[in-house]
LUMVO-130908 format. One record per residue: x, y, z of N, C-alpha, C in turn; residue in one letter; residue number from 1. Coordinates in nm, 2 decimals, always signed. Layout:
N
<node n_c1="X" n_c2="Y" n_c3="Z" ca_c1="X" ca_c2="Y" ca_c3="Z" c_c1="X" c_c2="Y" c_c3="Z" rest="A" nr="NUM"/>
...
//
This chain:
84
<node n_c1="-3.07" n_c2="+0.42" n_c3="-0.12" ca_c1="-3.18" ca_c2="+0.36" ca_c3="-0.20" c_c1="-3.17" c_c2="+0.39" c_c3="-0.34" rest="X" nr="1"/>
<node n_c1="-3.09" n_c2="+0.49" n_c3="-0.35" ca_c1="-3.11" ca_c2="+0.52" ca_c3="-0.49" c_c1="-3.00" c_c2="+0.46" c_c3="-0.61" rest="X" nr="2"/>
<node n_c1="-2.89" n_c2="+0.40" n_c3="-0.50" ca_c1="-2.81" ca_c2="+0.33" ca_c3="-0.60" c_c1="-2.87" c_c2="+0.19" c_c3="-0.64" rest="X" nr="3"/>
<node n_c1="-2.92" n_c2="+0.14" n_c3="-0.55" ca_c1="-2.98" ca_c2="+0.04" ca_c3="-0.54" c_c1="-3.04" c_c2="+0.02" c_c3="-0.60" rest="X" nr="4"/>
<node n_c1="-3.15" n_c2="+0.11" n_c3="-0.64" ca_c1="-3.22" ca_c2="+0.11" ca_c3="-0.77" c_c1="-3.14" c_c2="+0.11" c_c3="-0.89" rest="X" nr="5"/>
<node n_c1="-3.10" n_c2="+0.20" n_c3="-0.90" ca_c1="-2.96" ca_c2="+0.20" ca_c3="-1.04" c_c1="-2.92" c_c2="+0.08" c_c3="-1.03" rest="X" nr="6"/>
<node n_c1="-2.86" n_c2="+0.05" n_c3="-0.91" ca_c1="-2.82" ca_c2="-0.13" ca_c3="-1.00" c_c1="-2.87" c_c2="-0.24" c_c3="-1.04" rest="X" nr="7"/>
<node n_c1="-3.01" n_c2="-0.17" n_c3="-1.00" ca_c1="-3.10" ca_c2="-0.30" ca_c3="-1.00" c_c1="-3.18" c_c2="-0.31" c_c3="-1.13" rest="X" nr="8"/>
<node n_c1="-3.17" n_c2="-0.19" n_c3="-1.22" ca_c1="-3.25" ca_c2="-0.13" ca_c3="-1.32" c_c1="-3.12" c_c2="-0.13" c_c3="-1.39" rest="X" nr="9"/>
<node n_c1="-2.95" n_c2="-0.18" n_c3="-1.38" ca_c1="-2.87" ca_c2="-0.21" ca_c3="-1.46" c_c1="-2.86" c_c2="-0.36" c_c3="-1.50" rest="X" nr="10"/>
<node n_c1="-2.96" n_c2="-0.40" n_c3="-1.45" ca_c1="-2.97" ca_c2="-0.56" ca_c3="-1.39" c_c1="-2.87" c_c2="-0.63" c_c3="-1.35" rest="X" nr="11"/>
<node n_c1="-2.77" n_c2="-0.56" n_c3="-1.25" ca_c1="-2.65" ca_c2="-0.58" ca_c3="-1.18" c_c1="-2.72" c_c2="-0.59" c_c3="-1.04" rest="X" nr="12"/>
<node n_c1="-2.62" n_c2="-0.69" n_c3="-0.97" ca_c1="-2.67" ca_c2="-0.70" ca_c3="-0.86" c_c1="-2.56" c_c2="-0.67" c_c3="-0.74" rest="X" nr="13"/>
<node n_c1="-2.59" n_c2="-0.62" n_c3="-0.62" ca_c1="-2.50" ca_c2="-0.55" ca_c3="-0.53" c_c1="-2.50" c_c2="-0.70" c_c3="-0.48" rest="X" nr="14"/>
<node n_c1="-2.31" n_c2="-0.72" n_c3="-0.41" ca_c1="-2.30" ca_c2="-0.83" ca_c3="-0.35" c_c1="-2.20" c_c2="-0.74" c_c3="-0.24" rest="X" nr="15"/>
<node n_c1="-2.21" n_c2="-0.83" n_c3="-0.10" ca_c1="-2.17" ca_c2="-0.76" ca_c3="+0.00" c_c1="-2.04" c_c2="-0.78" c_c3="+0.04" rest="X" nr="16"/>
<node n_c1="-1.92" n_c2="-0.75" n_c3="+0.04" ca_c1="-1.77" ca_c2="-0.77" ca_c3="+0.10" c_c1="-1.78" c_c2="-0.70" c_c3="+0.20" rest="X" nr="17"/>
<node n_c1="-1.66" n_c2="-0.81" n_c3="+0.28" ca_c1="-1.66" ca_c2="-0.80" ca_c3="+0.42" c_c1="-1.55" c_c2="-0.70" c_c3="+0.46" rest="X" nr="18"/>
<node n_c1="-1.61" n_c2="-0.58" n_c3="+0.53" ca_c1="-1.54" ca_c2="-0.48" ca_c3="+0.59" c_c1="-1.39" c_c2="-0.48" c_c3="+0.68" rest="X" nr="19"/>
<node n_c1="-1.32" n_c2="-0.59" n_c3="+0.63" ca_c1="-1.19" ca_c2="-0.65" ca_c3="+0.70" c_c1="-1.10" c_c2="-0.58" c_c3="+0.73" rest="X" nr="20"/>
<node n_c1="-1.09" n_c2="-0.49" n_c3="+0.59" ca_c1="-0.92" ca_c2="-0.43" ca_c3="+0.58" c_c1="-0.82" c_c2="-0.50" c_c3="+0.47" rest="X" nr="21"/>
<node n_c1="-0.97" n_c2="-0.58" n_c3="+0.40" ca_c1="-0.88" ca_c2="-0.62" ca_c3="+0.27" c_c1="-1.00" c_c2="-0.61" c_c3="+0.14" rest="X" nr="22"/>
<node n_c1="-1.07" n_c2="-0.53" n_c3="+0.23" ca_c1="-1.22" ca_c2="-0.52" ca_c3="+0.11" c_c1="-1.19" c_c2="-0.43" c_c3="-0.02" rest="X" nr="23"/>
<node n_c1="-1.11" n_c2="-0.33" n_c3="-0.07" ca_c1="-1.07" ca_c2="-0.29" ca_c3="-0.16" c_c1="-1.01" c_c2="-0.37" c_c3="-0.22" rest="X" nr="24"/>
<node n_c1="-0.89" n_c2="-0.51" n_c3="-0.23" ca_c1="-0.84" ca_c2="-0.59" ca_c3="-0.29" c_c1="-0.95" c_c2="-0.69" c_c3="-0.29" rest="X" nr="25"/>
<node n_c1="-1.03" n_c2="-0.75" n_c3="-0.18" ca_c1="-1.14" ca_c2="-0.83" ca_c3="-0.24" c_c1="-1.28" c_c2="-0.81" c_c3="-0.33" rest="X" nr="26"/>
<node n_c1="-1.30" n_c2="-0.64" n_c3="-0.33" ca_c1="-1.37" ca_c2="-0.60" ca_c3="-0.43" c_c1="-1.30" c_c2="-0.62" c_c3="-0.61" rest="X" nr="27"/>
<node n_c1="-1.21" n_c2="-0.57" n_c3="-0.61" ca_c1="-1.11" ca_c2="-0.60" ca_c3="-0.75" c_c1="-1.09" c_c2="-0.74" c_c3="-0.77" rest="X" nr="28"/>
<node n_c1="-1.11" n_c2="-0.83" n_c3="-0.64" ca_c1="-1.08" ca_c2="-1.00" ca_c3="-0.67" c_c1="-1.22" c_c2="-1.01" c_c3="-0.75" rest="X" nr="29"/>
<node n_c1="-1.30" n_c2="-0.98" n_c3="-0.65" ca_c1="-1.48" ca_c2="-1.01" ca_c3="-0.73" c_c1="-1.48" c_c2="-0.95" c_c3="-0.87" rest="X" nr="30"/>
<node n_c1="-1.48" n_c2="-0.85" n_c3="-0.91" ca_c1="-1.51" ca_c2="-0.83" ca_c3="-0.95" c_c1="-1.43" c_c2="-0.86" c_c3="-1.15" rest="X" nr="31"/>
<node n_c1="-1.30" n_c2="-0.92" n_c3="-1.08" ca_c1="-1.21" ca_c2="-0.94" ca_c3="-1.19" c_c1="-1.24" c_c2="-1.09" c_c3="-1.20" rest="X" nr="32"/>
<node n_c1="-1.32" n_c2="-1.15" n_c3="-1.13" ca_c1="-1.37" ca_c2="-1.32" ca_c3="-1.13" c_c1="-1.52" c_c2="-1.33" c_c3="-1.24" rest="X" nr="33"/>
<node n_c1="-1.64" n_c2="-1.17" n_c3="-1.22" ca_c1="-1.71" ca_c2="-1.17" ca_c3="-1.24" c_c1="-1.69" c_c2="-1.16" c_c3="-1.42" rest="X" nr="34"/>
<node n_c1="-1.57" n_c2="-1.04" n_c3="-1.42" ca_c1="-1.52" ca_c2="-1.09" ca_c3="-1.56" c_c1="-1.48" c_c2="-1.16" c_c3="-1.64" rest="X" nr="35"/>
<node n_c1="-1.44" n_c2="-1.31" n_c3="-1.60" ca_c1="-1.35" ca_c2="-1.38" ca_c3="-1.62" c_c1="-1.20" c_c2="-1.32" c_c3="-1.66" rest="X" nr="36"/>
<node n_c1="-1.17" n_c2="-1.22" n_c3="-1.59" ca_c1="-1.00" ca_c2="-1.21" ca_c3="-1.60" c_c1="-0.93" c_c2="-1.28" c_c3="-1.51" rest="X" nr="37"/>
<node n_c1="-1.00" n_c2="-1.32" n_c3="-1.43" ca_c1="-0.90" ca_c2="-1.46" ca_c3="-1.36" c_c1="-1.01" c_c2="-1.57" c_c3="-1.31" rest="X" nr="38"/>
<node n_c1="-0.99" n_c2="-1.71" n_c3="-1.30" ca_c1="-1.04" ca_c2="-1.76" ca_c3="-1.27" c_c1="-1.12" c_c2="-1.78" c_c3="-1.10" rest="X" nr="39"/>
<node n_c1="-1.24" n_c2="-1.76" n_c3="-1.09" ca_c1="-1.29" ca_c2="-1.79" ca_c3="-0.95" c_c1="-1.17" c_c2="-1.81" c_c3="-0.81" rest="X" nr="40"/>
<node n_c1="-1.14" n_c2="-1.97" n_c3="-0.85" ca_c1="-1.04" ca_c2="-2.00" ca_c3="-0.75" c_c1="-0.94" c_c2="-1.89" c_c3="-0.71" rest="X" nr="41"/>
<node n_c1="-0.90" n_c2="-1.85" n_c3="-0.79" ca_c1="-0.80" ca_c2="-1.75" ca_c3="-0.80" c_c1="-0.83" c_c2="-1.57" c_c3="-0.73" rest="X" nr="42"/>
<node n_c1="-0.92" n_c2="-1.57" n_c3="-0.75" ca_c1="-1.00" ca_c2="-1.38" ca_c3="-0.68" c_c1="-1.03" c_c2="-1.37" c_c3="-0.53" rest="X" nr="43"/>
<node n_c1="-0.88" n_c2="-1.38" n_c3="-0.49" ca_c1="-0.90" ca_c2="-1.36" ca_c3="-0.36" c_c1="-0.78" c_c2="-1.22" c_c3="-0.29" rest="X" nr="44"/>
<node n_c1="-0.84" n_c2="-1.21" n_c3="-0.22" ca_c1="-0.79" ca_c2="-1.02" ca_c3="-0.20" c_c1="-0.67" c_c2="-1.05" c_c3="-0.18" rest="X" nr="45"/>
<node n_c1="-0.57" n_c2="-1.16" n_c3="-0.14" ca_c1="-0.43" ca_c2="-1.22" ca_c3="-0.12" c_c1="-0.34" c_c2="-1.21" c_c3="-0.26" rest="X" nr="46"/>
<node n_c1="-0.44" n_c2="-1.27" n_c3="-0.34" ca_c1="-0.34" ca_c2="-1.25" ca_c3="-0.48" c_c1="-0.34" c_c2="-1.13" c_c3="-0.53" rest="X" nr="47"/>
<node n_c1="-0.45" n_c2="-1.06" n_c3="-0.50" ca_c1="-0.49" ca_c2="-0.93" ca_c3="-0.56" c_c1="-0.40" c_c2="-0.83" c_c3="-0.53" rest="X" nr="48"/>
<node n_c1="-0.41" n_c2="-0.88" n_c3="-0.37" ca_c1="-0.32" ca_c2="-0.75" ca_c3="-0.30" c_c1="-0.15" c_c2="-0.80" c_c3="-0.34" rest="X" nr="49"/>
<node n_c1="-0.11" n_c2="-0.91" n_c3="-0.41" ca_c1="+0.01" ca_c2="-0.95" ca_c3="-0.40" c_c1="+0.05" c_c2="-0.92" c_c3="-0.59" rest="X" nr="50"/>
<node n_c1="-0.03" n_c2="-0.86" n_c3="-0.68" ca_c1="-0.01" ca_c2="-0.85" ca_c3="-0.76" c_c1="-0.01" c_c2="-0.69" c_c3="-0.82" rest="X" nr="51"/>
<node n_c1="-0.10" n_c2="-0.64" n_c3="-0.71" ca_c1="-0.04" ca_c2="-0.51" ca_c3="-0.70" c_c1="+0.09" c_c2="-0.42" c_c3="-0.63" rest="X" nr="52"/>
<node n_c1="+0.13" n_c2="-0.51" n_c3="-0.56" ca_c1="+0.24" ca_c2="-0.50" ca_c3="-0.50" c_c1="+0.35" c_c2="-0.49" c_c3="-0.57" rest="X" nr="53"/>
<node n_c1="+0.34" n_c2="-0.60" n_c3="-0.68" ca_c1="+0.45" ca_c2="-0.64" ca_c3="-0.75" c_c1="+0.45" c_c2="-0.54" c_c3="-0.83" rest="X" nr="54"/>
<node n_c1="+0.31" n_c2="-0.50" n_c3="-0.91" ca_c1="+0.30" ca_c2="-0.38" ca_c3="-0.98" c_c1="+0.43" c_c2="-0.27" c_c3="-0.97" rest="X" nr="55"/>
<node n_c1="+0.36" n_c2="-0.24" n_c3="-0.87" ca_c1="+0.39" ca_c2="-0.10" ca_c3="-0.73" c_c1="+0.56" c_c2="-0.10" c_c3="-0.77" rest="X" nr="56"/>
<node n_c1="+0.55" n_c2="-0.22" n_c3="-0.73" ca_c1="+0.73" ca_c2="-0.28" ca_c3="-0.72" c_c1="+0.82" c_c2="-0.22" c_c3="-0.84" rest="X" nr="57"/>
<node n_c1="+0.77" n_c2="-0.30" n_c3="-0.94" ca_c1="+0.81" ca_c2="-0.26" ca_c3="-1.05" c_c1="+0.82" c_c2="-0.13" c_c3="-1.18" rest="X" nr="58"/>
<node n_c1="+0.73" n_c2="-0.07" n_c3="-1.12" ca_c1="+0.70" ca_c2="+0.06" ca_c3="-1.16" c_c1="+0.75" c_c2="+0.18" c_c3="-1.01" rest="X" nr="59"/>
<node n_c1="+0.77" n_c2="+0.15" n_c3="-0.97" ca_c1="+0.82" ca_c2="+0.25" ca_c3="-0.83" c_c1="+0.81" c_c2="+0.37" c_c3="-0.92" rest="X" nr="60"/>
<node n_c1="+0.88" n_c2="+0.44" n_c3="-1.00" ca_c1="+0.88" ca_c2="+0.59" ca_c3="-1.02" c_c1="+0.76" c_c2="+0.63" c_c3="-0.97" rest="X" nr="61"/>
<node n_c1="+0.64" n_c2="+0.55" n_c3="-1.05" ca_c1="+0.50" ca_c2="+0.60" ca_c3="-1.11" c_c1="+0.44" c_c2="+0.63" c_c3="-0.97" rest="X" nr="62"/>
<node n_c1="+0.50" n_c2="+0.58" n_c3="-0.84" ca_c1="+0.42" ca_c2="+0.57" ca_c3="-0.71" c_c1="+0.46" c_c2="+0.68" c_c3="-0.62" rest="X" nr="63"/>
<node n_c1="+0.60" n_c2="+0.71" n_c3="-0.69" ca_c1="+0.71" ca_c2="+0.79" ca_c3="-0.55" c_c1="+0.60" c_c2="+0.91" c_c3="-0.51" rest="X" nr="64"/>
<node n_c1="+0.58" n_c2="+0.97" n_c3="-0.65" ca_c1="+0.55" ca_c2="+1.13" ca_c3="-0.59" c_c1="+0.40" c_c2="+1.13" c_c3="-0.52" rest="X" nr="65"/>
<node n_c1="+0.31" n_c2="+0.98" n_c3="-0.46" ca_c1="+0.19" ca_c2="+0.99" ca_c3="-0.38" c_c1="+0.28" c_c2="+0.95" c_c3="-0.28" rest="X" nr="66"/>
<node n_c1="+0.39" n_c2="+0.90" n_c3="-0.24" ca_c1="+0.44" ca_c2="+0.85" ca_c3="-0.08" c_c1="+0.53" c_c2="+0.98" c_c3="-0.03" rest="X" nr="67"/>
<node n_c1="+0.46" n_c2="+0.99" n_c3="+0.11" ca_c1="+0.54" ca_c2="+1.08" ca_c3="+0.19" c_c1="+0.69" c_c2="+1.03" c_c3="+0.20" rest="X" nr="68"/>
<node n_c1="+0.74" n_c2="+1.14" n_c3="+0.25" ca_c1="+0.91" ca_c2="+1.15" ca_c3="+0.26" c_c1="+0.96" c_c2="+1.12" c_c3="+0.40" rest="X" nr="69"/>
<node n_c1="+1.03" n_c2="+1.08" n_c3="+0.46" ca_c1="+1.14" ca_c2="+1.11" ca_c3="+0.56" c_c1="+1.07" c_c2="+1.22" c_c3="+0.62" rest="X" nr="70"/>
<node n_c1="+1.11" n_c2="+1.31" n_c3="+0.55" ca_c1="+1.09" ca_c2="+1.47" ca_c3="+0.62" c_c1="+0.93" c_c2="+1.50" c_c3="+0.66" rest="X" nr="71"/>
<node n_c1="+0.80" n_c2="+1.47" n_c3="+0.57" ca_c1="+0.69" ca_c2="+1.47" ca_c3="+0.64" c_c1="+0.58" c_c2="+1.42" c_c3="+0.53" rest="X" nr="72"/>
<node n_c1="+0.51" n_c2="+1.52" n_c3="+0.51" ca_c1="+0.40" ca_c2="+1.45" ca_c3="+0.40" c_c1="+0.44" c_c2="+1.56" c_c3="+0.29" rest="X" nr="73"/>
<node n_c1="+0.57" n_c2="+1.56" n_c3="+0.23" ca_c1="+0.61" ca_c2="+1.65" ca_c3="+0.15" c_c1="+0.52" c_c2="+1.62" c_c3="-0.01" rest="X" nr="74"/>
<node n_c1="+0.51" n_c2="+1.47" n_c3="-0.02" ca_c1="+0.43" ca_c2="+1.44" ca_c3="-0.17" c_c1="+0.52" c_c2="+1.36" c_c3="-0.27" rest="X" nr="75"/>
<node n_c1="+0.68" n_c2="+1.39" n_c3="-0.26" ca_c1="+0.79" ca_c2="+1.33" ca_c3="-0.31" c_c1="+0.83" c_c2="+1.16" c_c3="-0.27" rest="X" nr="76"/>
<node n_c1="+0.80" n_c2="+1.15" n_c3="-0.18" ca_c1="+0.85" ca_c2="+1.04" ca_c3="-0.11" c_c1="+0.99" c_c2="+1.01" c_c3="-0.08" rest="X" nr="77"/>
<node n_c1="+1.05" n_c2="+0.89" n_c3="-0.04" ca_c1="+1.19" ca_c2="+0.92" ca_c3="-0.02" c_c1="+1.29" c_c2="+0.84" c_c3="-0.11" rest="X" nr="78"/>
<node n_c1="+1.30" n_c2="+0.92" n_c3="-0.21" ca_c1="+1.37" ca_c2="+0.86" ca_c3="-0.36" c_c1="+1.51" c_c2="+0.79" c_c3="-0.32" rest="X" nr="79"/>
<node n_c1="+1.55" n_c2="+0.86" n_c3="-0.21" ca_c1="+1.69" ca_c2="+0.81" ca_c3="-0.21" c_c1="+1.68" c_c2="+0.62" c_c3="-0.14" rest="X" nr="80"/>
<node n_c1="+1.55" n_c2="+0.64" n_c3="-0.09" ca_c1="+1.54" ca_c2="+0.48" ca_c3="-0.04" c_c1="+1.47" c_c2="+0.39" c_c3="-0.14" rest="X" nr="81"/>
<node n_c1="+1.41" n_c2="+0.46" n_c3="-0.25" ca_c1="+1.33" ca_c2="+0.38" ca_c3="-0.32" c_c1="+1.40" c_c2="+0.29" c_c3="-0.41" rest="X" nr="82"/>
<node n_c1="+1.53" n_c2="+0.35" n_c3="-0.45" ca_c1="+1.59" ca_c2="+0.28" ca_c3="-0.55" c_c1="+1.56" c_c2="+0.31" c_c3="-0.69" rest="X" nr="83"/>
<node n_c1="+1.60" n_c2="+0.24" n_c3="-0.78" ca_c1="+1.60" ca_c2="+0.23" ca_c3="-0.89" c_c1="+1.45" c_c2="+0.24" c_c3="-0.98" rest="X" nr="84"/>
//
């Protein structure tokens, strides 16, 4: 209740996403729509999740040392598969 109030006294309004398994990328779709950093049509947790991917992709160093390894949940991840 008490965020509730907070948001409501920020004159923000709570809007509800659906507990799918894509609601972290559909919250960042809303919320980058609400911005206009992308257009409506466009803020859907598909592109979201498909542009952090590429992110991910392209920056690999920056991700290795949160991905487990081969060997277990060492923290390193497994460099020798990651590539370049």
């Amino acid at each position: 209740m008490v965020l509730l109030t907070l948001t409501l006294s920020l004159s923000h309004t709570p809007d509800h996403i659906t507990p799918d398994g894509h609601c972290l990328f559909s919250a960042v779709a809303d919320q980058l729509a609400i911005l206009n950093a992308v257009p409506p049509q466009a803020a859907r947790h598909i592109l979201t999740r498909k542009a952090a991917t590429e992110y991910m992709l392209a920056h690999r160093q920056d991700f290795v040392p949160f991905l487990p390894s081969v060997e277990g949940e060492g923290g390193m991840g497994d460099v020798a598969t990651i590539g370049p």
